[in-house]
Backbone as a chain_set.jsonl record, in Angstrom:
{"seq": "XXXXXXXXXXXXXXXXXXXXXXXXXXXXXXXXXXXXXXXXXXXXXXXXXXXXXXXXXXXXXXXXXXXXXXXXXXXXXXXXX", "coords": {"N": [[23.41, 46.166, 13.926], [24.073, 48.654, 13.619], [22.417, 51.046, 13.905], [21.744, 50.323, 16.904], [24.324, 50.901, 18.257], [24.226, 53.615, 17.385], [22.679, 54.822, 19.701], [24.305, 54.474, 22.222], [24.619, 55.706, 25.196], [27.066, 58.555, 26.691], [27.853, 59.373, 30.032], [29.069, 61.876, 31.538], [30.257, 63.655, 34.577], [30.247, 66.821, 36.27], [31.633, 67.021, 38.386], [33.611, 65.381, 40.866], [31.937, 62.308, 42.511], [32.472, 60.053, 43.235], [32.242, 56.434, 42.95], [29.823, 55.126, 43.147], [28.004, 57.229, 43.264], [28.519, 58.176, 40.895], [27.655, 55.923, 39.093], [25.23, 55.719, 40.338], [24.217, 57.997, 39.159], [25.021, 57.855, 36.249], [23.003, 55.446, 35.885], [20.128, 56.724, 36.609], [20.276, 58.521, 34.166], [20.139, 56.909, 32.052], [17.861, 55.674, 29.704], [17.247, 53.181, 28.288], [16.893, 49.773, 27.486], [18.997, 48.297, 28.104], [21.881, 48.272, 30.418], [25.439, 49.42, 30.735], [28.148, 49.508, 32.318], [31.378, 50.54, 33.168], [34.208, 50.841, 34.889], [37.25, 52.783, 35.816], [39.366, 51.553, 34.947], [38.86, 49.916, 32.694], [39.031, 48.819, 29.192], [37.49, 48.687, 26.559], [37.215, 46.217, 23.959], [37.237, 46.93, 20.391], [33.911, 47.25, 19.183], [32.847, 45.94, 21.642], [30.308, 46.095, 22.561], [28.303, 44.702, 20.569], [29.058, 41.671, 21.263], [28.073, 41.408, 24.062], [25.217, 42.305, 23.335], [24.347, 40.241, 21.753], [24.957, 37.832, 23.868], [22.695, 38.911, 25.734], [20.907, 38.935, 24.09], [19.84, 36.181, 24.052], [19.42, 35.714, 26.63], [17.682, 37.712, 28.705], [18.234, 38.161, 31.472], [21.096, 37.448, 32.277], [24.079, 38.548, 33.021], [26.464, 40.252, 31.832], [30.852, 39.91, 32.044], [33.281, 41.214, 31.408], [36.538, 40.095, 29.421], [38.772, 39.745, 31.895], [41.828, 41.141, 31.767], [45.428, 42.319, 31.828], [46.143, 45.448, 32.027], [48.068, 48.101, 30.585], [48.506, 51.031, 31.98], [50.309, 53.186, 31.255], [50.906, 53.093, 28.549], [48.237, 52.433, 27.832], [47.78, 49.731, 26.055], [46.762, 46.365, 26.371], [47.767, 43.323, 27.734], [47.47, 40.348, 27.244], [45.299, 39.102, 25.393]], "CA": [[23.886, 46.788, 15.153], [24.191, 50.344, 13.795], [21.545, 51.359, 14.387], [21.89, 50.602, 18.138], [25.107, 51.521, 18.257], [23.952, 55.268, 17.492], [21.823, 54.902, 20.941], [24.8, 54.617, 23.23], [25.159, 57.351, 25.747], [27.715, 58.038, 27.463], [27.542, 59.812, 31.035], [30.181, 62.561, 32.671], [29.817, 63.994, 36.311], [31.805, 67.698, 36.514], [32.241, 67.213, 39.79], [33.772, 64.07, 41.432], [30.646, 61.941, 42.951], [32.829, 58.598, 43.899], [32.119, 55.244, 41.961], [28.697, 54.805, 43.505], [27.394, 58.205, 42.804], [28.812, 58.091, 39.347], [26.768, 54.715, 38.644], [24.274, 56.069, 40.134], [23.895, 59.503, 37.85], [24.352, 56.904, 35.091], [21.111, 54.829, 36.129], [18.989, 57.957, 36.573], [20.224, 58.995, 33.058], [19.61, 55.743, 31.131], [16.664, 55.306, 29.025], [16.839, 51.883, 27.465], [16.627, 48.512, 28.186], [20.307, 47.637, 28.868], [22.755, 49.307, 31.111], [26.67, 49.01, 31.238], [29.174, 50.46, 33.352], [32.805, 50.088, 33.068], [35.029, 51.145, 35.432], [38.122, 53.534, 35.064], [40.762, 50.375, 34.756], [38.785, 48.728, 31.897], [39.334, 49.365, 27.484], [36.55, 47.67, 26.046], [37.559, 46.355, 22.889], [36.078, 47.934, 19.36], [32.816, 46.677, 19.132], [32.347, 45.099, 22.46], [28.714, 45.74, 22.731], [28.256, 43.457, 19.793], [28.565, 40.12, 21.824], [27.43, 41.531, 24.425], [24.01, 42.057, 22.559], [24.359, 38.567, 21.535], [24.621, 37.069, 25.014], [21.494, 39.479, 26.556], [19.015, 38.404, 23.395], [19.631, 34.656, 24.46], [18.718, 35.298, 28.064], [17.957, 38.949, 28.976], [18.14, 38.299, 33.18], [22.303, 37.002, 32.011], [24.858, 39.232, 33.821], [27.751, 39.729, 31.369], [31.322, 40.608, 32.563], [34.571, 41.152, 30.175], [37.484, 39.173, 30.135], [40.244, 40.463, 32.51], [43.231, 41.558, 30.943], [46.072, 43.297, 31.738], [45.977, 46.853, 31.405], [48.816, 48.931, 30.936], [48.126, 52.274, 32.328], [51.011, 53.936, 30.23], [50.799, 52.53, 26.846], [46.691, 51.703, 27.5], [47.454, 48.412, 26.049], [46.294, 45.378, 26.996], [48.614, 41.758, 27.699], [47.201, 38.895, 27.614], [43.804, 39.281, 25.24]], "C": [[24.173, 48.282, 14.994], [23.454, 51.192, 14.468], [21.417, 51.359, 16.529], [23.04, 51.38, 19.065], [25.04, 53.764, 18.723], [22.872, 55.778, 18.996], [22.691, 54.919, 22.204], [24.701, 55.902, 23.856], [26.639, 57.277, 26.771], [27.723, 59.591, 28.364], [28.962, 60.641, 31.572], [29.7, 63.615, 33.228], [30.686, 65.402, 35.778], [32.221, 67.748, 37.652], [32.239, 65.591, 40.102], [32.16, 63.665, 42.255], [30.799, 60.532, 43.933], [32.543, 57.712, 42.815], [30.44, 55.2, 41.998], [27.704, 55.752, 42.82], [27.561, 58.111, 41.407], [27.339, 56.781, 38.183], [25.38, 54.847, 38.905], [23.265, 57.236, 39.008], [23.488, 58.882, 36.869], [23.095, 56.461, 34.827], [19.891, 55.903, 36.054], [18.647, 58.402, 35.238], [19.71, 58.413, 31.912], [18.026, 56.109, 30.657], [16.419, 53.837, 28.106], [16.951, 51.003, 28.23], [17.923, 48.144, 28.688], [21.369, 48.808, 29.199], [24.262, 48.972, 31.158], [27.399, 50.194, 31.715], [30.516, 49.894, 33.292], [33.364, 50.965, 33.867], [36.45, 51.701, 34.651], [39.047, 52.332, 34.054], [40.194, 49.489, 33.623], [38.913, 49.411, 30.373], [38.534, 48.308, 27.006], [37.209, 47.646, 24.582], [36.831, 46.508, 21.825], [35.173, 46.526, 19.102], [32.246, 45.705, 19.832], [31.016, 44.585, 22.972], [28.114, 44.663, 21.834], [27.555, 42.124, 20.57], [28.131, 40.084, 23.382], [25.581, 41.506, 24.749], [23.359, 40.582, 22.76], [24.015, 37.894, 22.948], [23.341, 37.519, 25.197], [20.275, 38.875, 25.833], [18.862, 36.948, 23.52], [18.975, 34.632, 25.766], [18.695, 37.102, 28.76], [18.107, 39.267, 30.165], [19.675, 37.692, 32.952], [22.983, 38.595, 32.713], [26.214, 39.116, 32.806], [28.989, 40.912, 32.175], [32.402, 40.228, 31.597], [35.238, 39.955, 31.011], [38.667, 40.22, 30.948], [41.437, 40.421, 32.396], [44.043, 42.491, 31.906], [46.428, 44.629, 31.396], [47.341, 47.893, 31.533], [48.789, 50.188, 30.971], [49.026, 53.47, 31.555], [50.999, 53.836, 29.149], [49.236, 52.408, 26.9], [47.113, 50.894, 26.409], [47.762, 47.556, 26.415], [47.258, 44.183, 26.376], [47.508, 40.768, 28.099], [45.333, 38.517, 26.952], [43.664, 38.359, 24.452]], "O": [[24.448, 49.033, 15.93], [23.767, 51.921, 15.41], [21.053, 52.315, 17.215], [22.912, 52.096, 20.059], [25.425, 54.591, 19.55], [22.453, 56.919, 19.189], [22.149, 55.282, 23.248], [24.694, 56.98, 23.262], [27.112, 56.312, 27.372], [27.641, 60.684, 27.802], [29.889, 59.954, 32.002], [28.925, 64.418, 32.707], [31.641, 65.256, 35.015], [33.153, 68.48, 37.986], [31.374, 64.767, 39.804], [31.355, 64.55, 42.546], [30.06, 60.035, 44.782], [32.585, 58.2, 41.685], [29.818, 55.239, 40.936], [26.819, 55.388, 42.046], [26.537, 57.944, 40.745], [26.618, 56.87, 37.189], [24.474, 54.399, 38.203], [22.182, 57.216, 38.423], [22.351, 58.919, 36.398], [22.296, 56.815, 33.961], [18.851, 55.728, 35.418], [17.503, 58.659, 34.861], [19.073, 58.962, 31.014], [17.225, 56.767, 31.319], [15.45, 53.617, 27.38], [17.093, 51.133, 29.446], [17.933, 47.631, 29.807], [21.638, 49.835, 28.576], [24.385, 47.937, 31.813], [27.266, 51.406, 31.543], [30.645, 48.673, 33.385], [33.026, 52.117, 33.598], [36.821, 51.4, 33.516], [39.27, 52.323, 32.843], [40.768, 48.421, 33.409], [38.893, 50.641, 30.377], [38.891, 47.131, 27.055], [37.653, 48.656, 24.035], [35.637, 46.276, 22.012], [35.484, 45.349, 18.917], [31.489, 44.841, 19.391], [30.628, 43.528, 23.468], [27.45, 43.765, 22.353], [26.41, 41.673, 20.609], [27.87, 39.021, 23.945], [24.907, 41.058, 25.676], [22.476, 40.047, 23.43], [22.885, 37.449, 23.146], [22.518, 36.662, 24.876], [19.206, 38.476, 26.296], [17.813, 36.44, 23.125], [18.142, 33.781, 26.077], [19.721, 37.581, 29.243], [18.167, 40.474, 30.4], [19.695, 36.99, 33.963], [22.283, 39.602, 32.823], [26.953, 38.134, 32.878], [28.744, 42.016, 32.661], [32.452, 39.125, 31.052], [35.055, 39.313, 32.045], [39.213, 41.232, 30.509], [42.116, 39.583, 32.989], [43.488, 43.294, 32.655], [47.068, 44.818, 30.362], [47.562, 48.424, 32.621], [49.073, 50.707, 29.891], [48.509, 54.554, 31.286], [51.138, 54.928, 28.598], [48.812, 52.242, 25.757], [46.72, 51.477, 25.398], [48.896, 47.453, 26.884], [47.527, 43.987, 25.191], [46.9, 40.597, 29.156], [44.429, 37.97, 27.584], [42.548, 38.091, 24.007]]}, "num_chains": 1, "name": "protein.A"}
């Protein structure tokens, strides 16, 4: 997984765009086969792409979505993982 790892990108707007626009910029920007998007309110935990991976090379038309946790916006961390 290093190797893929070193392929993430990651996407910022300097000007507000909304959620939509944002996701969209993203999509335009992409170049590989798989796309994720996380929203402000989420903290993926280290090395979430991992089993991510995992799920997509079993079925690559699969839709994955985290688990939903508690996020504490002052401390950024998470109850209930």
């Amino acid at each position: 997984y290093e190797d893929i790892a070193n392929k993430v990108k990651f996407v910022r707007l300097d000007d507000a765009v909304g959620l939509i626009g944002a996701k969209h910029q993203g999509a335009l920007a992409s170049s590989g086969d798989i796309l994720v998007f996380f929203d402000c309110h989420v903290k993926p935990a280290e090395n979430y792409w991992e089993s991510y991976l995992d799920q997509i090379n079993q079925n690559y038309r699969r839709v994955i979505v985290p688990t939903i946790t508690s996020l504490n916006t002052e401390t950024w961390t998470e109850e209930g993982r």
